[in-house]
C-alpha positions in Angstrom: 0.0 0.0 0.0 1.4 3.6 -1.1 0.2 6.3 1.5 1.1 10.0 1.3 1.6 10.4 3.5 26.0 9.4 32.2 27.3 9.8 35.0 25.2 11.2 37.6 25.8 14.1 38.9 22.1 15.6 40.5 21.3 19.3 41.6 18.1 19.2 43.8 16.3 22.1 43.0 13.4 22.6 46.2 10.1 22.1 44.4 8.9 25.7 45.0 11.6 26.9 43.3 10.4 25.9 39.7 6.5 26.8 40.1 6.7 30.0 37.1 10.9 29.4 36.8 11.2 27.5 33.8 14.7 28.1 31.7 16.0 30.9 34.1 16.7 28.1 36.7 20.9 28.1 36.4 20.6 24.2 38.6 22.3 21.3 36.5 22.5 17.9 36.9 21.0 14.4 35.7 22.1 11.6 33.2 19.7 11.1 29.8 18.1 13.7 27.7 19.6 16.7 27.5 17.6 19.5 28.6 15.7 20.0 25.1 18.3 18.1 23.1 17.7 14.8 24.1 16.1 12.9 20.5 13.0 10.5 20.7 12.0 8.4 18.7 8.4 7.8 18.1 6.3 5.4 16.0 3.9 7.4 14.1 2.6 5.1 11.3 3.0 1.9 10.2 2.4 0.4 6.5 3.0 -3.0 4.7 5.2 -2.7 2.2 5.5 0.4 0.2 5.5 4.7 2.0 6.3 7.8 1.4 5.7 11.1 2.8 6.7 14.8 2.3 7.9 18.0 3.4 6.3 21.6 3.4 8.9 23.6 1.5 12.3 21.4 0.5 13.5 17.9 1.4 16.1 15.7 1.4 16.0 11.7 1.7 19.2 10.1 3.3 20.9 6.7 4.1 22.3 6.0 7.9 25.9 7.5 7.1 24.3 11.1 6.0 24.4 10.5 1.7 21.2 12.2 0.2 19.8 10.1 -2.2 16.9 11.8 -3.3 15.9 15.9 -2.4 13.3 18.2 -3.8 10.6 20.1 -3.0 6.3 18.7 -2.9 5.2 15.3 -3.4 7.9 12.7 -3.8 8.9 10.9 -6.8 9.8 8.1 -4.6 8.8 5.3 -2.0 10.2 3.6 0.6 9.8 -0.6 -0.3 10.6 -3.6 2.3 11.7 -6.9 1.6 11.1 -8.8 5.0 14.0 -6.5 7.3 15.2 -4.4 5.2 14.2 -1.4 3.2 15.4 0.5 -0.4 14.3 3.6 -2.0 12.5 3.0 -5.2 12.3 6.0 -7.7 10.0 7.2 -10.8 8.0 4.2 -10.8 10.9 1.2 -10.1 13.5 2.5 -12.5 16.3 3.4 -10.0 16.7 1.8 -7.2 18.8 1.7 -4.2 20.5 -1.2 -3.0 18.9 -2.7 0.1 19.2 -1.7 3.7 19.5 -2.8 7.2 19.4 0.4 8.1 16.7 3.3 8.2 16.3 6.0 5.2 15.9 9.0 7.0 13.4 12.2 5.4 14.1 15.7 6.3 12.9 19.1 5.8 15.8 21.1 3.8 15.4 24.1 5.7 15.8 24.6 9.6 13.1 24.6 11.4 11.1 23.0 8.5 8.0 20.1 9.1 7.9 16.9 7.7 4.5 15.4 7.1 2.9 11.7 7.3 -0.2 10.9 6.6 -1.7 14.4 7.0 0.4 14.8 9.7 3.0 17.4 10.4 6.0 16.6 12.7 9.1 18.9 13.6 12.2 17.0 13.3 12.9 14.0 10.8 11.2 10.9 9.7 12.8 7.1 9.3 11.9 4.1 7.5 12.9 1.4 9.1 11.7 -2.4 8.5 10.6 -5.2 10.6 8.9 -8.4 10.1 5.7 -7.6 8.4 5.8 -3.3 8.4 7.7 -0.3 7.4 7.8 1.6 10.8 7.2 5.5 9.8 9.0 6.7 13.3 9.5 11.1 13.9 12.8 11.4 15.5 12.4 14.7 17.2 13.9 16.7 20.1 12.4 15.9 23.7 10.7 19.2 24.3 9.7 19.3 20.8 8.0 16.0 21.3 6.3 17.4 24.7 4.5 20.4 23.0 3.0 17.3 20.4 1.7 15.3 24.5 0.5 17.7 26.1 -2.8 19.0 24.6 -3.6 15.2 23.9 -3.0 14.3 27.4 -4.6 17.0 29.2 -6.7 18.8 26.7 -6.4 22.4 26.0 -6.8 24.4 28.9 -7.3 28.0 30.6 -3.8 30.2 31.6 -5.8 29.4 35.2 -4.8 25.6 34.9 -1.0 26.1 34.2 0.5 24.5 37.4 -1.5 21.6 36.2 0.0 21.7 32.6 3.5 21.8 34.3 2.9 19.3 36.6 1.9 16.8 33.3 5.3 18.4 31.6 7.5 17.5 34.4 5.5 13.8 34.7 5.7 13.0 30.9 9.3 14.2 30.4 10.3 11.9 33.3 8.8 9.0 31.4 10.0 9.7 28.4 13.8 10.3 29.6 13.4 6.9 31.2 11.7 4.8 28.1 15.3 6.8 25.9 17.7 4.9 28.6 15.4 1.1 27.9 15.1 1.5 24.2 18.2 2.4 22.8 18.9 -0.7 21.3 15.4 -1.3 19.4 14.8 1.2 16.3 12.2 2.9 18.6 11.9 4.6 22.0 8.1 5.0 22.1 4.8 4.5 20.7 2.5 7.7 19.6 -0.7 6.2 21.1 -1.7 5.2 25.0 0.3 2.4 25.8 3.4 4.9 26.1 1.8 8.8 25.8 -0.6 10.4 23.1 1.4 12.4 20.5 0.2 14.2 17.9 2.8 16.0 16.6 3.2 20.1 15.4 -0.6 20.5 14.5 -1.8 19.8 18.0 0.8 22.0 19.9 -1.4 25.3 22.0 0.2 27.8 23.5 -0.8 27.1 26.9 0.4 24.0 26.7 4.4 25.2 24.8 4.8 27.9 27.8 4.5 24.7 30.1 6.7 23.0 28.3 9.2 25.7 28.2 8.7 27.2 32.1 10.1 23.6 32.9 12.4 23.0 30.7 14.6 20.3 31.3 13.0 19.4 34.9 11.8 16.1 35.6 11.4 14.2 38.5 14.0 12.0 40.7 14.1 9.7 43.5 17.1 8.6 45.4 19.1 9.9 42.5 17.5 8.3 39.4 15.0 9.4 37.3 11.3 8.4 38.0 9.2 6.8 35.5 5.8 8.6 36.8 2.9 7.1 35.5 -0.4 9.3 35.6 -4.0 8.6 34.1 -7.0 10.4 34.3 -9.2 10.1 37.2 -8.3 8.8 40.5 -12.0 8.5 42.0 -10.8 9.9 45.1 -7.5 7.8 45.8 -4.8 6.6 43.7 -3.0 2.6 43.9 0.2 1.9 44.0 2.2 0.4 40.9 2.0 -3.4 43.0 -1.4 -3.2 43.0 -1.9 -2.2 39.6 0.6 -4.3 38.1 2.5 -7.6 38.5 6.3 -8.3 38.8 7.1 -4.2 39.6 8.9 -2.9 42.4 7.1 -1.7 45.7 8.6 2.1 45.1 7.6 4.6 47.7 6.6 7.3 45.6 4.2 5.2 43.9 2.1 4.6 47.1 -1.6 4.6 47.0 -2.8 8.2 48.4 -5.7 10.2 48.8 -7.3 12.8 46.5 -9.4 13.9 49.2 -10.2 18.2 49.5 -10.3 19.5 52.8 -13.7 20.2 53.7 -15.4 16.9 51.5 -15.1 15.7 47.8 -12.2 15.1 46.1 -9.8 17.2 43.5 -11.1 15.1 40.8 -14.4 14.9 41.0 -14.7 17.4 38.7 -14.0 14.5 36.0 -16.7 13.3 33.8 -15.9 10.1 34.7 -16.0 10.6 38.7 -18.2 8.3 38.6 -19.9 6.0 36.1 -21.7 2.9 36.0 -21.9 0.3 33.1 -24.8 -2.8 32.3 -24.4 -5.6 30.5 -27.1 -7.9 30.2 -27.3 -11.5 29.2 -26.0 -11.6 25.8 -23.8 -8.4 26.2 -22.6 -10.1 29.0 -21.5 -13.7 27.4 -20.8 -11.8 23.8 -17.7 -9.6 25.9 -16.4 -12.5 27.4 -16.5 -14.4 24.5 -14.6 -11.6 22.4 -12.2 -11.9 25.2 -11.4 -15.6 24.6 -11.4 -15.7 20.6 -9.0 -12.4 21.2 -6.4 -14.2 23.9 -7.0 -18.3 23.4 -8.3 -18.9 27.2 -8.7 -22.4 27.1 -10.8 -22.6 30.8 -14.1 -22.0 29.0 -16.4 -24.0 26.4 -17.1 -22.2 23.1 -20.6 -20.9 23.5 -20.8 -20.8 27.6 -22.8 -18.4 29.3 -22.4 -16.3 32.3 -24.0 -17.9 35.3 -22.4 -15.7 38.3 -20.0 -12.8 38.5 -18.3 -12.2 41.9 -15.8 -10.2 43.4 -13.1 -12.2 45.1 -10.7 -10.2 46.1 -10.1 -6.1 46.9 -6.4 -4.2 47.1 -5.8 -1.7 50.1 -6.8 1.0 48.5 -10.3 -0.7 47.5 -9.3 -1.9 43.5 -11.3 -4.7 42.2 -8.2 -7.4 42.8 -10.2 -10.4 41.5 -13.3 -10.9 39.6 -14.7 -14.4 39.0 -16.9 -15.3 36.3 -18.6 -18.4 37.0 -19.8 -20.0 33.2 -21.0 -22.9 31.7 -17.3 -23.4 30.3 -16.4 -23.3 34.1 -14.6 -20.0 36.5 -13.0 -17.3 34.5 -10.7 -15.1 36.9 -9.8 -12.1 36.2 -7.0 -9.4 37.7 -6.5 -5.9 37.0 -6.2 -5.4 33.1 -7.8 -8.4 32.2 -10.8 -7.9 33.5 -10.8 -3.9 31.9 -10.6 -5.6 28.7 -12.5 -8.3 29.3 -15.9 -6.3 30.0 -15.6 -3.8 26.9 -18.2 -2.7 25.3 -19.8 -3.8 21.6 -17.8 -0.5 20.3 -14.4 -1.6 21.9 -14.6 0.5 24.8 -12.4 -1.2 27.7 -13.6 -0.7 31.3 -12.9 2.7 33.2 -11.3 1.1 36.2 -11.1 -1.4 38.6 -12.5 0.5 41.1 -16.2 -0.8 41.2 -19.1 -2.7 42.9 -21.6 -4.9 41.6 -25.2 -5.1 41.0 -26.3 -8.4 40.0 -29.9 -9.2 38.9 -31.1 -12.9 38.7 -33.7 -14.4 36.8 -36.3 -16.7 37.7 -33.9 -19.6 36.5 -31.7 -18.6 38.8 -29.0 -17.6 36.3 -27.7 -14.0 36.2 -29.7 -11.8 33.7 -28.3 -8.9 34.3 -24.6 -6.8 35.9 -24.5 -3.0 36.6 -21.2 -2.4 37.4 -21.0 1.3 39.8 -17.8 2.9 39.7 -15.6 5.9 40.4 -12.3 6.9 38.3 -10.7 6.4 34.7 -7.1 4.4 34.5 -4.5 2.1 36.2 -5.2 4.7 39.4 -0.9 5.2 40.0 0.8 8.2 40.4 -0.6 12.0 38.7 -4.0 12.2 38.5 -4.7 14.5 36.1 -8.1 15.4 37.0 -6.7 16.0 40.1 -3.9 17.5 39.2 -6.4 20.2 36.9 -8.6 20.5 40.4 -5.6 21.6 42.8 -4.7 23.9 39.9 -8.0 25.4 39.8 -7.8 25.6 43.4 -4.3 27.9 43.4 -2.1 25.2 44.1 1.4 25.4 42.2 3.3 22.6 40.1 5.3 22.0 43.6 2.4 21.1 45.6 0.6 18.7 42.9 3.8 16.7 42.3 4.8 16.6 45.7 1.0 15.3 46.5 0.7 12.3 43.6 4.7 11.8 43.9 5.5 12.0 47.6 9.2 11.8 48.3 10.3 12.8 44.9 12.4 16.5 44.2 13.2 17.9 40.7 16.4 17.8 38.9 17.6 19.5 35.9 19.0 17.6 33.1 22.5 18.1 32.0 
C-alpha cells in the first residue's frame, strides 16, 4: 500500500523553586536527555510494504551515514519498499533503485526549522523508514521538548492560563517518562509509541500555546528519587485515591513514591471529581454479557471456557488496600473465569471496543427466575491504572491555586526535581 503520506551528577532544585521558573533556573545535573536536546523516537505510522511522505517547503532523503539520495521540494517521486527486514528507496516508478538496507532511510525538511508530514500529519524533526517483520515503521525522531508540545494538549486537553501549574505538573511527569523509556530502548529502532500504551502524541498541528509555555517554564526538569529518574505514571481520574504500581501491576517494584494516596479536598469531595468520569456505571445484560467475554477468549485463546458458555455468576473475590477490584470471578457454563486488574478492563468492553474505566467498582447483579444471572451493573468511580498523577486532580488543585510543587509533591510523595545536563 502507497500512502502520502551518564554519569550522575544531580542538583536538587526545592520544588517551590520551579512553580513559574522554567529556563531561568541556572541548577544542572542528571544523566539522559539533554535538557531539550535529548532525540525521541516515536512510531507514528506503520504500513506493509511500500510509503512515502513529504515536506512543506524542500527535502532531502538520506541513508544512515548522511548521503542524500533523493531531495526536492512537494510530493515525492519516490517510495520507501521492504523486503522482509530491510528497506530500499525505489524512484519514478521502479526505475532506479537503491540497494537494500538494514538500516533506516531518513526524510528531512531542507530548511531549519522546517516540518515533515505523514499521513496528513505534520511533525518537527525527521522521519525514518525502518523495516521489521511484516511493516515499514514511519518513526518522527524529534527533540524531547519538541515532542512534549506534540503530548500535552492530547494528554490533558487544552486548557485555561488558570490551569497552568496543572500543565506543568503533566510536563515534568511525561518528560520523566520519556527520559526513562530513551535509557530502555536504545537498542530497538524505537523509544516510544504515539498512542496510549506509552503517551498520546500528535505532533506540530496539535501544539497550544498554553500548553508550549508549560513546556518551556520547565524545561529540562523532571522528577527524581534517590538519584534516578522516576518513570511517573499518571492517568486520568483517580475516584478519590490513587493505587500503588504493586497493586496495579505484577512483577514491579514496591517504590515509595508510587504509594496509594488520597485525592481527598479539605472540607469533602475530592480534586477530581470534577471529572466526567468521577463516577460512572456500566450494564451488561445477558447476551452483552457472554458476547464480551467471548470476544475476550477468541481475542487471547483462554482455554478454561467452552465455546458458546454463558455467564451464570459474577463475583468479586478479592479487593487491594486501596479498594481496586483485585479479583473478579466469572462463574460460566465453560467453568470459572478469573480475572485481575487489566484483564478484567478488557474483558468487559463494550460492543464498540470500549475497555472498562477502572477497577475500582461494585456490583449489581440481577437474577432471573432460573436462577442464572440476567443482568450486571457495574457502579464505579475513576478512569485508568489509578498510580501516580492524576490529572483530573492535578487540573482541580490547579484550579484551586495550588502550584506545580504542591501537585507533584501530593501524587509523587518523596520525589524532588532535577535538571538535566
Amino acid at each position: 500500500m502507497r500512502a502520502w503520506l551518564a554519569l550522575v551528577c544531580w542538583i536538587t532544585l526545592p520544588l517551590a523553586a520551579v512553580a513559574g521558573q522554567g529556563r531561568a533556573a541556572s541548577a544542572r545535573g542528571g544523566e539522559g536527555a539533554g535538557a531539550g536536546g535529548g532525540e525521541v523516537r516515536v512510531v507514528v505510522g506503520a504500513v506493509g510494504s511500500e510509503a512515502s511522505a513529504g515536506a512543506q517547503g524542500g527535502w532531502r532523503l538520506t541513508d544512515a551515514w548522511g548521503r542524500v539520495h533523493a531531495q526536492g521540494s512537494g510530493a515525492p517521486d519516490w517510495v520507501i519498499e521492504r523486503r522482509n527486514r530491510r528497506v530500499r528507496v525505489a524512484f519514478g516508478g521502479g526505475t532506479r533503485v537503491t540497494a537494500w538496507s538494514d538500516e533506516p532511510f531518513v526524510l528531512e525538511p531542507a530548511a531549519s526549522g522546517g516540518a515533515v508530514t505523514w499521513n496528513g500529519r505534520r511533525y518537527r524533526g525527521t522521519l525514518a523508514f525502518a523495516a521489521v517483520d511484516t511493516a515499514i515503521l514511519v518513526i518522527n525522531r524529534v527533540d524531547l521538548e519538541g515532542y512534549l508540545r506534540g503530548v500535552l494538549p492530547l494528554e490533558l486537553g487544552v486548557r485555561s492560563p488558570n490551569e497552568s501549574p496543572a500543565l506543568e505538573a503533566q510536563a515534568i511527569a511525561a518528560r520523566s517518562y520519556t527520559v526513562v523509556r530513551l535509557r530502555e530502548g536504545r537498542a530497538a529502532a524505537y523509544d516510544l509509541t504515539s498512542g496510549a500504551f506509552d503517551q498520546v502524541y500528535g505532533g506540530l498541528d496539535v501544539e497550544h500555546p498554553i500548553a508550549d509555555a508549560a513546556v518551556a517554564a520547565t524545561e529540562g526538569l523532571v522528577l527524581s528519587y534517590n538519584g534516578a529518574v522516576v518513570r511517573a505514571p499518571y492517568h486520568s481520574t483517580c475516584g478519590g485515591h490513587t493505587v500503588a504500581s504493586t497493586e496495579a501491576w505484577s512483577g514491579v517494584r514496591d517504590e515509595p513514591y508510587l504509594r496509594g494516596v488520597s485525592d481527598a479536598r479539605d472540607g469533602g469531595g475530592a480534586w477530581c471529581d470534577i471529572s466526567p468520569r468521577f463516577r460512572w456505571e456500566r450494564t451488561f445484560d445477558r447476551r452483552a454479557l457472554d458476547d464480551a467475554v467471548a470476544r475476550y477468549v477468541r481475542a487471547h485463546g483462554a482455554g478454561m471456557l467452552a465455546a458458546g458458555g454463558s455467564v451464570r455468576e459474577a463475583r468479586i473475590e478479592a479487593r487491594t488496600r486501596s479498594g481496586r477490584v483485585a479479583s473478579l470471578v466469572l462463574e460460566t457454563d465453560g467453568g470459572a473465569m478469573r480475572l485481575s486488574g487489566t484483564e478484567m478492563r478488557t474483558t468487559l468492553r463494550t460492543a464498540r471496543g470500549e475497555i472498562l474505566n477502572s477497577t475500582y467498582f461494585s456490583l449489581e447483579p440481577v437474577i432471573g427466575r432460573d436462577g442464572r444471572l440476567m443482568q450486571l451493573t457495574l457502579r464505579g468511580s475513576g478512569n485508568g491504572h489509578g498510580v501516580g498523577m492524576c490529572q483530573w486532580g492535578a487540573i482541580g488543585r490547579a484550579r484551586a491555586g495550588h502550584d506545580v510543587r504542591s501537585i507533584l509533591a501530593a501524587y509523587y510523595p518523596g520525589t524532588v526535581l532535577v535538571r538535566l545536563p
